[in-house]
One Martini backbone bead per residue (centre of mass of N, CA, C, O) as a GRO file, in nm:
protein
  265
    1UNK     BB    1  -2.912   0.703   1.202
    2UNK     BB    2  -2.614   0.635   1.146
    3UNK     BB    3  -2.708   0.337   1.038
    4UNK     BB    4  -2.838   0.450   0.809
    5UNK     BB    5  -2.603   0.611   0.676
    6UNK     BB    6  -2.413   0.387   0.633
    7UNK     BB    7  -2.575   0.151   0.523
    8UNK     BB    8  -2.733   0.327   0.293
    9UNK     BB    9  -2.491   0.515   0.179
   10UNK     BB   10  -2.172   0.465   0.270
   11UNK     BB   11  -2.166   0.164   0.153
   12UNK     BB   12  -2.228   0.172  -0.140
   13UNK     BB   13  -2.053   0.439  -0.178
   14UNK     BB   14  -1.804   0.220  -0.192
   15UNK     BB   15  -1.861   0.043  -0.419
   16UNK     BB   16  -1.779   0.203  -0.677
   17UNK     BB   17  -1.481   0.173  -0.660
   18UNK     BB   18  -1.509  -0.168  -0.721
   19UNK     BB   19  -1.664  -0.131  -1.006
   20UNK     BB   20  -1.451   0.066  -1.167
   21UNK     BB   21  -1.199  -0.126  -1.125
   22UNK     BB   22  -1.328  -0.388  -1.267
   23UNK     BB   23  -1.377  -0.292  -1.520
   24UNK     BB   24  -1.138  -0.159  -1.612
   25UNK     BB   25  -0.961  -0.446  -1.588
   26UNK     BB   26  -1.138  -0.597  -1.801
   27UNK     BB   27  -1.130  -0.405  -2.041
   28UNK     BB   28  -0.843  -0.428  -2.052
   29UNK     BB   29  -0.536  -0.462  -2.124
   30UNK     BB   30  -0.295  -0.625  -1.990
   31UNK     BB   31  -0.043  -0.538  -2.121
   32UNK     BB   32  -0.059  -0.258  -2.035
   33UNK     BB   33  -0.022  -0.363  -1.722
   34UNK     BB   34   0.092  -0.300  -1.403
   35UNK     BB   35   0.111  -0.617  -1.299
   36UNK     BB   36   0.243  -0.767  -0.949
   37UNK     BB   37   0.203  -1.031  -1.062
   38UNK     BB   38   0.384  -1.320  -1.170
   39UNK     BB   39   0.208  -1.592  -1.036
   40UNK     BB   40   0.022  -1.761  -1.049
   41UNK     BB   41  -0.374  -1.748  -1.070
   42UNK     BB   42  -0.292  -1.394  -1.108
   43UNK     BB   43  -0.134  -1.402  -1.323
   44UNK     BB   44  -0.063  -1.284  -1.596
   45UNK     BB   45  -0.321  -1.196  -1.782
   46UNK     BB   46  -0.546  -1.271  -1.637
   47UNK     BB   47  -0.555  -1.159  -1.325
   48UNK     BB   48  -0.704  -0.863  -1.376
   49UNK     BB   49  -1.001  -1.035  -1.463
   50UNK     BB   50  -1.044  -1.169  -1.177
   51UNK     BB   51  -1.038  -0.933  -1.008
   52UNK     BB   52  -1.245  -0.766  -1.149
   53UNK     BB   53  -1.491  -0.980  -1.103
   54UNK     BB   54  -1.420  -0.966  -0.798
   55UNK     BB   55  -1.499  -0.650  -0.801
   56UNK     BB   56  -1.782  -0.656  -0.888
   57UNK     BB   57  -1.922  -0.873  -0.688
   58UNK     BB   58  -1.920  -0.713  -0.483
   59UNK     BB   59  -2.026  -0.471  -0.498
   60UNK     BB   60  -2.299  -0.595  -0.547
   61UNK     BB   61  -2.291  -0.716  -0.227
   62UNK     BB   62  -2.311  -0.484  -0.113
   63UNK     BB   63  -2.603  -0.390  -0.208
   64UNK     BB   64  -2.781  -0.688  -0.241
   65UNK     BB   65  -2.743  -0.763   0.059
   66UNK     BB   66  -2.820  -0.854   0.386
   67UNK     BB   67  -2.772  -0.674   0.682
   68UNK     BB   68  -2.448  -0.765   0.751
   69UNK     BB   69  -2.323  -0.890   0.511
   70UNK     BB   70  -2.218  -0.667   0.384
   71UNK     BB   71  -2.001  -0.537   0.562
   72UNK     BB   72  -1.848  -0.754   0.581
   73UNK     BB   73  -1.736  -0.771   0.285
   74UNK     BB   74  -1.641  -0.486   0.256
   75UNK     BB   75  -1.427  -0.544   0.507
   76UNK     BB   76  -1.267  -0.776   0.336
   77UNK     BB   77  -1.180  -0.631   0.104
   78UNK     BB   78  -1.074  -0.381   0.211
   79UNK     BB   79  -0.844  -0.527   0.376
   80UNK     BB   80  -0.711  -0.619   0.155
   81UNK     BB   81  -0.613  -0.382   0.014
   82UNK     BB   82  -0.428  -0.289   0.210
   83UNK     BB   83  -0.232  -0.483   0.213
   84UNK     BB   84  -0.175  -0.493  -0.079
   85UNK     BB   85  -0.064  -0.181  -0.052
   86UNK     BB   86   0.138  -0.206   0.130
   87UNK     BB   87   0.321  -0.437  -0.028
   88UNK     BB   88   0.317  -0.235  -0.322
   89UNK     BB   89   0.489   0.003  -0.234
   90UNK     BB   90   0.575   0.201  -0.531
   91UNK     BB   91   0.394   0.033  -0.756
   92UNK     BB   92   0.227   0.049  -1.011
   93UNK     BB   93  -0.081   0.135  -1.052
   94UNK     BB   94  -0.368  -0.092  -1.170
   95UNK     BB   95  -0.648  -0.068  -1.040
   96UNK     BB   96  -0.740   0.151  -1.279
   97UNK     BB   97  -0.607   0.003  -1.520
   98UNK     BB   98  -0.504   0.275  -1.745
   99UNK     BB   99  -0.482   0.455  -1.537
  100UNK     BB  100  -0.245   0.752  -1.463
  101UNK     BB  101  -0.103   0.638  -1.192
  102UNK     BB  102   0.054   0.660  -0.974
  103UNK     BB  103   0.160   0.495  -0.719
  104UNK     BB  104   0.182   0.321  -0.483
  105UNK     BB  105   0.063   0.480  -0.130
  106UNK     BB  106  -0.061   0.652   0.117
  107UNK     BB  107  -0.360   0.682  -0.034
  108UNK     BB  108  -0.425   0.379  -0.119
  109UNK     BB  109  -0.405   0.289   0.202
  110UNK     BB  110  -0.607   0.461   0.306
  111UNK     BB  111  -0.857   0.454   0.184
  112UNK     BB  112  -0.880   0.139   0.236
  113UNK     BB  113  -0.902   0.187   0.520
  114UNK     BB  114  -1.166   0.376   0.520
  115UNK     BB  115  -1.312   0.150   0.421
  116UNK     BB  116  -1.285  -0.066   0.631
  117UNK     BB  117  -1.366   0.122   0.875
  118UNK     BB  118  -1.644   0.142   0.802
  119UNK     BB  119  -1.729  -0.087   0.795
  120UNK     BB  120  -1.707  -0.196   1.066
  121UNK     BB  121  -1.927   0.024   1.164
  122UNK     BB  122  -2.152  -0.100   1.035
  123UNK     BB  123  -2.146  -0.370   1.174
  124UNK     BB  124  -2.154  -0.263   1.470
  125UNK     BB  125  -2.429  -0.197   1.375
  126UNK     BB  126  -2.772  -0.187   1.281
  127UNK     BB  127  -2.890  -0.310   1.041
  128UNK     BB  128  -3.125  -0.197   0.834
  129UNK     BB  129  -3.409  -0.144   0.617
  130UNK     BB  130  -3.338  -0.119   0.335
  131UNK     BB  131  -3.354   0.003   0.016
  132UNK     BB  132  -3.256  -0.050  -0.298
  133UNK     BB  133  -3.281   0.206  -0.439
  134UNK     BB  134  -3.101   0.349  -0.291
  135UNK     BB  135  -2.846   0.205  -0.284
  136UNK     BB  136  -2.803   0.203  -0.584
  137UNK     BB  137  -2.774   0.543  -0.588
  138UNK     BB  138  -2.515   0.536  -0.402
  139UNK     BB  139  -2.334   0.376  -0.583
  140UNK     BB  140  -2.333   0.514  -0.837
  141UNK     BB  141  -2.221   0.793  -0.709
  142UNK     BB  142  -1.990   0.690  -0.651
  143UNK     BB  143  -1.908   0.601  -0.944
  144UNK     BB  144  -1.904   0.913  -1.046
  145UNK     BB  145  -1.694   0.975  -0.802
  146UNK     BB  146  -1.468   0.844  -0.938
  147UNK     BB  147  -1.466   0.923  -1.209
  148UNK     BB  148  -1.391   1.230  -1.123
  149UNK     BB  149  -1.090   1.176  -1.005
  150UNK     BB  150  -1.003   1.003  -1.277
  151UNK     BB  151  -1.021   1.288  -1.468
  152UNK     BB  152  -0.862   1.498  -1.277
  153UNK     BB  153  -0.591   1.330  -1.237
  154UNK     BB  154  -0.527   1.323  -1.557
  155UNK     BB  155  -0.521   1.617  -1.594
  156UNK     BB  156  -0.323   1.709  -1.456
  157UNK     BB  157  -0.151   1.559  -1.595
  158UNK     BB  158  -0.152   1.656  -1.898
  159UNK     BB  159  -0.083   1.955  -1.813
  160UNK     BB  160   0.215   1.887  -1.688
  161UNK     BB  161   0.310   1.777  -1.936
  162UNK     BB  162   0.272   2.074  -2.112
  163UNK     BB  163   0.429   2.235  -1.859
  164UNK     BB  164   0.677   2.154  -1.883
  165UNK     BB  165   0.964   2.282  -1.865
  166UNK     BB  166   1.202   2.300  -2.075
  167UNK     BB  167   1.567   2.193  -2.129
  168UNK     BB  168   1.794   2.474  -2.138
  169UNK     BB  169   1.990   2.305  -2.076
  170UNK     BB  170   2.317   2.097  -2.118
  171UNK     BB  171   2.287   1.746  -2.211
  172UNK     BB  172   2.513   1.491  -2.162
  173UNK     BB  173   2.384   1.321  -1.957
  174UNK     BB  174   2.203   1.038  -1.809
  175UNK     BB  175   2.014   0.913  -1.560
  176UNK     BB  176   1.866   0.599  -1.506
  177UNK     BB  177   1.555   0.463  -1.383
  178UNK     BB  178   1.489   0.100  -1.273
  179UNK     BB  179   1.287  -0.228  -1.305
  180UNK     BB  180   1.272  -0.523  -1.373
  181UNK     BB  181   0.946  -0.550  -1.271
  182UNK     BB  182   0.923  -0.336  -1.551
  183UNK     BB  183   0.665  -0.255  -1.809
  184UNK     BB  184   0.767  -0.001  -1.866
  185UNK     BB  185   1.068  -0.018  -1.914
  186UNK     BB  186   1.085  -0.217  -2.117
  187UNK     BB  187   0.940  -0.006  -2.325
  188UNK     BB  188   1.160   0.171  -2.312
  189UNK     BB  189   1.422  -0.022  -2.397
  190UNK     BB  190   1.278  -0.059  -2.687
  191UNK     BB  191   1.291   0.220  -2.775
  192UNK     BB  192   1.618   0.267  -2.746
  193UNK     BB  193   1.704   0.058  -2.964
  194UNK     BB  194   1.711   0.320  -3.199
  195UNK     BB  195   1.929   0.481  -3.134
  196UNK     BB  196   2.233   0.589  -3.077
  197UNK     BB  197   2.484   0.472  -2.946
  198UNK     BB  198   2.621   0.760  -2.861
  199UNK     BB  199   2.339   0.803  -2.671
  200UNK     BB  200   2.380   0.519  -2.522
  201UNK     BB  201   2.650   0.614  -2.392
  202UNK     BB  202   2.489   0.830  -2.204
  203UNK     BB  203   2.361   0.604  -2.014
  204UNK     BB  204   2.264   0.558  -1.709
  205UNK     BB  205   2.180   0.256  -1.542
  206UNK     BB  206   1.965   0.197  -1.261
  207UNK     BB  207   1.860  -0.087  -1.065
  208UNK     BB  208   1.564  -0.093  -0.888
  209UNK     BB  209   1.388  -0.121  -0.687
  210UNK     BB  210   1.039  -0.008  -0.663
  211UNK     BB  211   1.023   0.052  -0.331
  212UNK     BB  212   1.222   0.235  -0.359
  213UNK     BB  213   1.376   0.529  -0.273
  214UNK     BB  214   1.489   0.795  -0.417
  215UNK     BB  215   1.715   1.038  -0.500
  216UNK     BB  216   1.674   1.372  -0.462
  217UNK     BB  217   1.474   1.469  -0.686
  218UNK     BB  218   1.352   1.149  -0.717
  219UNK     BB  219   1.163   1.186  -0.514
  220UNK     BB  220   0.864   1.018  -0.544
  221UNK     BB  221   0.911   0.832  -0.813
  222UNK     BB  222   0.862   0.638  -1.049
  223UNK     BB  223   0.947   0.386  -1.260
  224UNK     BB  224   1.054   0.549  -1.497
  225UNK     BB  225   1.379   0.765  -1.459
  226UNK     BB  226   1.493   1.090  -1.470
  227UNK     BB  227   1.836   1.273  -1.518
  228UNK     BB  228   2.030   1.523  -1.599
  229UNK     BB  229   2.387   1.568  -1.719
  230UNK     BB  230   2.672   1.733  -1.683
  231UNK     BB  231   3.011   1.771  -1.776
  232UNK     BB  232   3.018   1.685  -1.423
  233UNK     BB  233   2.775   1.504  -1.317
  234UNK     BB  234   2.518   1.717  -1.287
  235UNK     BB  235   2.267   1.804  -1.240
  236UNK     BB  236   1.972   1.922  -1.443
  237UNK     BB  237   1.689   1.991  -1.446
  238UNK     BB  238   1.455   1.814  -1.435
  239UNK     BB  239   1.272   1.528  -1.363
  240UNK     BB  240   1.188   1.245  -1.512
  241UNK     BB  241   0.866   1.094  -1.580
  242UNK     BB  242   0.829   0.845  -1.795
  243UNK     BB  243   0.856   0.740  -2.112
  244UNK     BB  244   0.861   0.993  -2.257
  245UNK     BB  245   1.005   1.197  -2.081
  246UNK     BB  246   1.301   1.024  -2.084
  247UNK     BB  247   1.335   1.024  -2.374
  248UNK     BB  248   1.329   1.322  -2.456
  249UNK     BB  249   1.574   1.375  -2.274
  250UNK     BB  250   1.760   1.182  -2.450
  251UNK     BB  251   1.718   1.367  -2.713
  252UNK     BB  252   1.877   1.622  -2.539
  253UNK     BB  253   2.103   1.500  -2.613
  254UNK     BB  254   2.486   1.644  -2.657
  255UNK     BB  255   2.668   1.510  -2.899
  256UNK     BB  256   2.976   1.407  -2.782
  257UNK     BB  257   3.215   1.310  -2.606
  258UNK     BB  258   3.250   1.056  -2.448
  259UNK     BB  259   3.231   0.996  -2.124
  260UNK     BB  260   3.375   0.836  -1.913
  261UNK     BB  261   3.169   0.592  -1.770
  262UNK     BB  262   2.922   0.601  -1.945
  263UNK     BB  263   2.720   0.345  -1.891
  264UNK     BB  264   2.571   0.020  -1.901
  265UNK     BB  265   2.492  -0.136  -1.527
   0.00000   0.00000   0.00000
């Protein structure tokens, strides 16, 4: 019985997520992607789109193929992304293409881990004769329920982007937090070359690596990110994380005359 829930059911049902992930890699822009290899055969452009056949096929594989054979490559896979999640914990995660999720964390290294964890457990056990159209069902099935958490994950953030209280005190200078190996920095840093001279001399931009833990109340969020400072350079207001939340704070610097020391470094 267990066996047959494992094989056939909840193996099948592991399929979706890699095949949700494959897809949207493939279809997604590249240039759009924080994408962490940066050199070698899996390197932008190419690399997400590279990887994301590699987990279709898997995903096909973990469905159509037979006896044990599912479980062992699901096991492998599974395997293989926990470590890489492992590895990249604090970077811009990729996974499911242009969906706008956190860092890779905690949450990213479980998952894949639960999904080895599973395999495992199904290899270990006497694999049934399954029908293709159960199992096929039952990927399906995890594929609309991966939808349907990247659609609520999203809409969460859509929802605090736009109730996040605007900040009513006045900010003389911002502290922004950065990493050189980041796609959306670049693009922030890109978008600030138009601000005015003066705006941007109120900017203290500090250089973290990715996996860094952030100070203050900057704990948990991925670069670029920023605080606002009042005129004695103590924090005022939420903090900013994400391109526009950041710009906007700079734009809500209260031109005045440069404080000392506030430059770019």
């Amino acid at each position: 019985m267990l066996s047959s829930f494992l094989n056939d059911l909840v193996l099948p049902a592991a399929a979706g997520p890699l095949l949700v992930a494959g897809i949207a890699k493939i279809v997604a822009d590249p240039a759009q992607l924080a994408w962490p290899v940066r050199s070698g055969v899996l390197a932008g452009p190419r690399g997400p789109r590279l990887v994301g056949v590699g987990e279709v096929l898997a995903a096909a594989g973990v469905v159509l193929l037979p006896g044990r054979s599912a479980p062992g490559l699901a096991l492998l896979v599974y395997g293989v992304l926990t470590v890489v999640a492992a590895r990249t914990k604090g970077r811009k995660c990729a996974c499911f293409g242009i969906a706008r999720l956190a860092a890779v964390g905690r949450v990213h290294i479980g998952a894949n881990a639960a999904g080895a964890l599973l395999s495992a457990l199904a290899l270990a056990l006497p694999a049934p004769a399954s029908g293709l159209l159960l199992r096929a069902t039952a990927a399906v099935v995890g594929s609309a329920v991966t939808l349907g958490v990247l659609l609520a994950a999203d809409r969460r953030l859509r929802d605090a982007q736009r109730t996040t209280s605007p900040c009513t005190e006045q900010v003389s200078a911002v502290r922004m937090y950065v990493a050189e190996d980041c796609p959306s920095c670049r693009s922030l840093k890109h978008l600030l070359s138009a601000s005015e001279p003066d705006r941007l001399a109120l900017i203290t931009t500090v250089t973290v690596a990715k996996e860094a833990e952030l100070p203050g109340r900057l704990h948990g969020l991925g670069v670029p990110c920023a605080i606002g400072l009042d005129r004695d350079g103590d924090p005022v207001c939420e903090p900013a994380s994400g391109i526009g939340a950041v710009k906007a704070l700079i734009d809500a610097i209260t031109l005045r005359n440069v404080p000392e020391g506030a430059h770019e470094r």
